[in-house]
C-alpha positions as CSV (number, residue, x, y, z in Angstrom):
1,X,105.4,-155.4,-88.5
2,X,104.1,-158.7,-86.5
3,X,101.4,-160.3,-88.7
4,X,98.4,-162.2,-87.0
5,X,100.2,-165.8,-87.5
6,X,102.5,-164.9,-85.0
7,X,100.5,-163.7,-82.6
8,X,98.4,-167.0,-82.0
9,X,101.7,-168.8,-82.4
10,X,102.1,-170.3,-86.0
11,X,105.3,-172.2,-86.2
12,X,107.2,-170.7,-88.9
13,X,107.8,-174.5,-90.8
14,X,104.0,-174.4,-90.8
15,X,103.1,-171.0,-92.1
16,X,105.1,-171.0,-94.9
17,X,104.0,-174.6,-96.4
18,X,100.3,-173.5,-95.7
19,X,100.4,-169.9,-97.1
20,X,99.3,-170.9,-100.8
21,X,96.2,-172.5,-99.3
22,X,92.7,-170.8,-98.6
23,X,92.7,-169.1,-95.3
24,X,89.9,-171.7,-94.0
25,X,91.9,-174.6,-94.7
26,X,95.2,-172.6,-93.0
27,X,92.8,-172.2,-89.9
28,X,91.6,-175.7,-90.1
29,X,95.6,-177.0,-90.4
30,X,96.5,-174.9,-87.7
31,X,94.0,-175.5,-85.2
32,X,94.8,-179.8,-86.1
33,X,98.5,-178.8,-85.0
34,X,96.8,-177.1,-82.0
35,X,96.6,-173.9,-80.9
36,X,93.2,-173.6,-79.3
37,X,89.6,-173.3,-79.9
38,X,89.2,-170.0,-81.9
39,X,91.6,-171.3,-85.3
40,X,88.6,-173.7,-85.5
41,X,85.5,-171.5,-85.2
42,X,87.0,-169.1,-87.9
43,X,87.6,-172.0,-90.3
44,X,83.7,-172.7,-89.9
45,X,82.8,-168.9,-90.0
46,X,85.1,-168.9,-93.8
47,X,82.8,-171.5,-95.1
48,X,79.5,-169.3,-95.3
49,X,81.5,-166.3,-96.7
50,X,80.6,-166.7,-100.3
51,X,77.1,-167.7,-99.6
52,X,76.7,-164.0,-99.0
53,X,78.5,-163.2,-102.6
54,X,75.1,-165.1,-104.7
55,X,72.3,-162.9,-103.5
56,X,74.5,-159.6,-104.0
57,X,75.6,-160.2,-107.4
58,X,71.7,-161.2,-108.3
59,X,70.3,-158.9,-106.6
60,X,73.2,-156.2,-108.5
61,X,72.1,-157.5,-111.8
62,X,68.4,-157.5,-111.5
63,X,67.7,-154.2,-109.5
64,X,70.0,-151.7,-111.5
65,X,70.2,-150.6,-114.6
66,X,72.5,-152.1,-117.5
67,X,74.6,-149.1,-117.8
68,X,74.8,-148.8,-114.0
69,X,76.7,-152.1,-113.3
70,X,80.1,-151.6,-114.4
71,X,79.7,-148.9,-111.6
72,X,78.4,-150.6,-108.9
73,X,80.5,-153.6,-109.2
74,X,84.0,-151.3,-109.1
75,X,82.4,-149.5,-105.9
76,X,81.8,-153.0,-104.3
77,X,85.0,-154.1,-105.1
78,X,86.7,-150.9,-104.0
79,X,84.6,-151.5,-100.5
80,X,85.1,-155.1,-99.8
81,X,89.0,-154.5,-101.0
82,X,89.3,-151.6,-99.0
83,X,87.4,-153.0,-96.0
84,X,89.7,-156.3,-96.1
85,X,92.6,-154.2,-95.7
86,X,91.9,-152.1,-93.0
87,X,91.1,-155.4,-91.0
88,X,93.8,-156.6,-91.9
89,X,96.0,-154.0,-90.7
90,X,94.2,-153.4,-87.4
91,X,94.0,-157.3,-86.8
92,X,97.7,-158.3,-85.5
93,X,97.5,-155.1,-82.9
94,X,94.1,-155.4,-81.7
95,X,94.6,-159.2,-81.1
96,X,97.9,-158.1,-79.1
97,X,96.4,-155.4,-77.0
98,X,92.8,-157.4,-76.0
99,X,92.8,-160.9,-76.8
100,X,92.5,-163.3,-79.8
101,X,88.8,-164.1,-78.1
102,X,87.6,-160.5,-77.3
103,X,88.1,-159.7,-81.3
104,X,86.4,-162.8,-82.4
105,X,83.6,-162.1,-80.1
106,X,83.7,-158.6,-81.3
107,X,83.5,-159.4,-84.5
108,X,81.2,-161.5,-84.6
109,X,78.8,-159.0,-82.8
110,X,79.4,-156.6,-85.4
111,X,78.1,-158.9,-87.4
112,X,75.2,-159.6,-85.6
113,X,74.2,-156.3,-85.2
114,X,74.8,-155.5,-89.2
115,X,72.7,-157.9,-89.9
116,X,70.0,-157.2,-87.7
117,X,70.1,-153.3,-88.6
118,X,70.1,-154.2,-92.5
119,X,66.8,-156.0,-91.7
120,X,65.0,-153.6,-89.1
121,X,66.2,-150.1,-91.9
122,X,66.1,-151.8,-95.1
123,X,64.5,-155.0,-95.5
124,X,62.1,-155.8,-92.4
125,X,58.8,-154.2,-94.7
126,X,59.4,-156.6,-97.8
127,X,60.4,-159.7,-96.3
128,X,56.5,-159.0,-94.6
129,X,55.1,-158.3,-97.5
130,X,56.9,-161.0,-99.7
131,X,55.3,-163.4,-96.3
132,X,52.0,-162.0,-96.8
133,X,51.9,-162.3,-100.9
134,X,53.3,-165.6,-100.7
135,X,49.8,-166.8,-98.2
C-alpha cells in the first residue's frame, strides 16, 4: 500500500525523523525541504482545526441533556474517527489518479459548501435573530 508521503515525494530520511511530530509541523518541515506550494497551504489549513473543536463541545454540553452526553460524545468520536479513516484510505489513490492540487481544491470546496449548507438549513434563522436581539 503507497501512503500519501510518497506520493508528493517525502524522502524517506525525512519521514521517519518527522513522523512523531504533529502533521502541521510535518507539512510545514516538508514544504522548508521543498516540494511545492500545497505542503504549505495544508500546514495553514491544520492550524484552525481545533478552533472548530470549542464551540462543539460547548455547544454539546449546554444544549443536551446530562444523561445524553456520554452518548453524543461516543457518536462524535465514532464520526470524526471513522471519517479520518476513510480519508485516509482514499487519500494516497485519489492524489495518484487526479492530482495532489485537484484534491486540495476539492477538499476545500467540500468544505466550503458544508459550511455554507450548515448555515442556509440549520443556523441562517438564529444567527438573524441573535443580530436582531443583540440591536
Amino acid at each position: 500500500m503507497i501512503g500519501v508521503a510518497q506520493v508528493i515525494g517525502m524522502k524517506p530520511t525525512l519521514r521517519s525523523a518527522l513522523s512523531g511530530l504533529p502533521a502541521s509541523a510535518n507539512a510545514s518541515a516538508t514544504n522548508c525541504v521543498g516540494r511545492n506550494w500545497a505542503t504549505a497551504a495544508a500546514a495553514v489549513a491544520a492550524i484552525g482545526g481545533p478552533m472548530a473543536d470549542i464551540p462543539v463541545a460547548v455547544l454539546r454540553q449546554t444544549a443536551l441533556p446530562v444523561s445524553d452526553i456520554p452518548a453524543a460524545m461516543r457518536a462524535y468520536m465514532v464520526c470524526s474517527s471513522g471519517g479520518a479513516l476513510v480519508a485516509l484510505l482514499i487519500a494516497p489513490t485519489l492524489i495518484l489518479h487526479v492530482g495532489l492540487f485537484a484534491v486540495t481544491l476539492g477538499c476545500g470546496v467540500i468544505i466550503v459548501a458544508t459550511g455554507v449548507g450548515g448555515l442556509l438549513l440549520l443556523g441562517w434563522g438564529d444567527l438573524e435573530t441573535s443580530a436582531s436581539e443583540s440591536d
